[in-house]
C-alpha positions as CSV (number, residue, x, y, z in Angstrom):
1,X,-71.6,7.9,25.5
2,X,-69.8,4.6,26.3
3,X,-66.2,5.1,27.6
4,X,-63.9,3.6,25.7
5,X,-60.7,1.5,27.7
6,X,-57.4,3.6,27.3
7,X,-54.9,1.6,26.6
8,X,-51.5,3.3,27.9
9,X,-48.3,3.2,25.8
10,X,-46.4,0.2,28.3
11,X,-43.0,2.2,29.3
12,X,-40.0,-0.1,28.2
13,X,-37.2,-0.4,30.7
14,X,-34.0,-2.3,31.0
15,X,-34.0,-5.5,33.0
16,X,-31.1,-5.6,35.6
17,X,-29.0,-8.2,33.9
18,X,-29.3,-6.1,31.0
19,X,-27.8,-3.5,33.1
20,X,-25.4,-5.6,34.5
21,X,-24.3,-7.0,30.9
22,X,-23.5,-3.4,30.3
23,X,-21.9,-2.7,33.0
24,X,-19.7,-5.7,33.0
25,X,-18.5,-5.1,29.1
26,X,-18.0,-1.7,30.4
27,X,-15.6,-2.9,32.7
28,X,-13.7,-5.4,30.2
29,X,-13.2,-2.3,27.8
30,X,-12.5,0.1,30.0
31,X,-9.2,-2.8,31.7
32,X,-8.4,-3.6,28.0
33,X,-8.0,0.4,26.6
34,X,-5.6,0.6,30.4
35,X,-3.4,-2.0,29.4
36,X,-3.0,-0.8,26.3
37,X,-2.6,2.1,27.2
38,X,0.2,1.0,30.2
39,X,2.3,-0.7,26.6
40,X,2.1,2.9,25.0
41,X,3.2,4.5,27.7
42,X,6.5,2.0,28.5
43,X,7.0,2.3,24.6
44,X,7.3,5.5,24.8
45,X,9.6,6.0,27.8
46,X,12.3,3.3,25.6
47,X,11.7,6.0,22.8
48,X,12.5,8.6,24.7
49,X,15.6,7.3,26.4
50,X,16.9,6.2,23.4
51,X,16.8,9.7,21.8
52,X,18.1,11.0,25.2
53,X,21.4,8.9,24.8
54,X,21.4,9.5,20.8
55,X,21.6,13.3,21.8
56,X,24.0,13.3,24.3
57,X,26.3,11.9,21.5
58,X,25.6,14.0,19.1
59,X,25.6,16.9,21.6
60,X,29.4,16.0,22.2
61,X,30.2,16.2,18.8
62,X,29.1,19.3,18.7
63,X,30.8,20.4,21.5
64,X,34.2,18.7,20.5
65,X,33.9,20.8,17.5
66,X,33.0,23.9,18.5
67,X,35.3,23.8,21.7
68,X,38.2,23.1,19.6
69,X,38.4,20.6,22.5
70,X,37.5,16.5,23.0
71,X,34.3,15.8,24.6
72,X,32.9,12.8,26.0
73,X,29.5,10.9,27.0
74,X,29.7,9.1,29.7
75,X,27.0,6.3,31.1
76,X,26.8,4.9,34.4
77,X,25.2,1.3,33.7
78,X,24.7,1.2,38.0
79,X,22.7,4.3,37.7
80,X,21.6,3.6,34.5
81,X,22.6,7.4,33.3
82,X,24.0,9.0,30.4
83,X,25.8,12.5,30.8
84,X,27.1,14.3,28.0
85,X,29.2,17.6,28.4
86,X,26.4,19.7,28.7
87,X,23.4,19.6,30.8
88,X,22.3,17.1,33.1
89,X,22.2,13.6,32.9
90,X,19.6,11.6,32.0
91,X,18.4,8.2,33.3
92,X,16.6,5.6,31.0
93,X,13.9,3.2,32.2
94,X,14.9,-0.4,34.3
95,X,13.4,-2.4,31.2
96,X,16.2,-1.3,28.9
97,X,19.4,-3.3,29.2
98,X,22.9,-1.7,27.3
99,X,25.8,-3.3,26.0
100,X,28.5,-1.1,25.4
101,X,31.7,-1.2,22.7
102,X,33.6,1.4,22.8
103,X,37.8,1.7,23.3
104,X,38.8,0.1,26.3
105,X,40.6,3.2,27.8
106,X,37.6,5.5,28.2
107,X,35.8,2.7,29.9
108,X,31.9,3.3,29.2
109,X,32.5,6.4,27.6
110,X,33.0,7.7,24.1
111,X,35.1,10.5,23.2
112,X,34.4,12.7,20.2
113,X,37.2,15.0,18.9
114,X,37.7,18.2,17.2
115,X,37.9,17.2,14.0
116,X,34.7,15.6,14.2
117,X,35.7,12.0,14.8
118,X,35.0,10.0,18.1
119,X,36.5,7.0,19.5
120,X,33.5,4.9,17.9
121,X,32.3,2.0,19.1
122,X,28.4,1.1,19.7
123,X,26.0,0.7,22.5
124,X,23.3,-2.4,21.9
125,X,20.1,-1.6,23.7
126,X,17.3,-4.2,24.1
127,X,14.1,-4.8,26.2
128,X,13.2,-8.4,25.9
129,X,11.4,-8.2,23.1
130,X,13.3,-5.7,20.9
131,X,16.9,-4.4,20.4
132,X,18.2,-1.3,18.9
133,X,21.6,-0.5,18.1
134,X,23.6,3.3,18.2
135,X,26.5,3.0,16.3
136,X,29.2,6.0,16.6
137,X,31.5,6.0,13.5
138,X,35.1,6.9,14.5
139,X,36.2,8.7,11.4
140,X,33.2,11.1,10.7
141,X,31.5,10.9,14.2
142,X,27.9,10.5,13.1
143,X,25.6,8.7,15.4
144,X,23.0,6.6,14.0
145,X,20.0,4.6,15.6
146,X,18.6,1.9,14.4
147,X,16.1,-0.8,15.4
148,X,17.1,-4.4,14.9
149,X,15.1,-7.3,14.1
């Protein structure tokens, strides 16, 4: 019986540019999803120092109130720190830039007092790109936070 030619399935590979296409979108991706990732991360270190400075207020309040006693937060703009009356202080990132308003004897620090009112004032925060404002009400003592557009 005649022997018939086997044809055998031709194995399909990938070229090395196609490999090198790969790799090289690979690469685009991967530097894209880091800086993205690098914003996220800045964005959230703002958040968080803004929340650190929005409790040390509050946290004075508190104190003020409970202490039967004023209480203060107090930021260093050199050191870029905030300490309230508990705890330790707290230091917010080099890209956020403060302006503070608050009465010109405490200097850049706001007093809250037992009734629950503070010396009021606000603090204007900004990055560049975006601002926030913390106002302190003198007669109730709330502090608010608010992004500005």
């Amino acid at each position: 019986m005649p022997s018939l030619p086997v044809s055998l399935p031709r194995s399909r590979g990938f070229t090395l540019f196609e490999l090198l296409v790969v790799l090289l979108l690979t690469g685009v991706a991967a530097g894209l999803a880091g800086i993205g990732m690098q914003r996220g991360l800045a964005r959230a270190a703002e958040q968080n120092a803004l929340n650190q400075m929005v409790n040390a207020l509050r946290a004075a309040r508190v104190h003020a109130i409970v202490t039967g006693q004023p209480a203060q937060t107090r930021f260093d703009l050199d050191a870029r720190t905030v300490q309230g009356p508990v705890g330790p202080a707290s230091q917010w990132p080099a890209s956020l830039h403060l302006r503070l308003h608050t009465a010109q004897a405490l200097g850049a620090a706001y007093e809250f007092y037992p009734d629950g009112g503070a010396s009021g004032g606000n603090i204007g925060v900004s990055d560049g790109a975006r601002a926030w404002r913390i106002d302190v009400a003198w007669l109730t003592g709330s502090v608010r936070l608010r992004e500005l557009p």
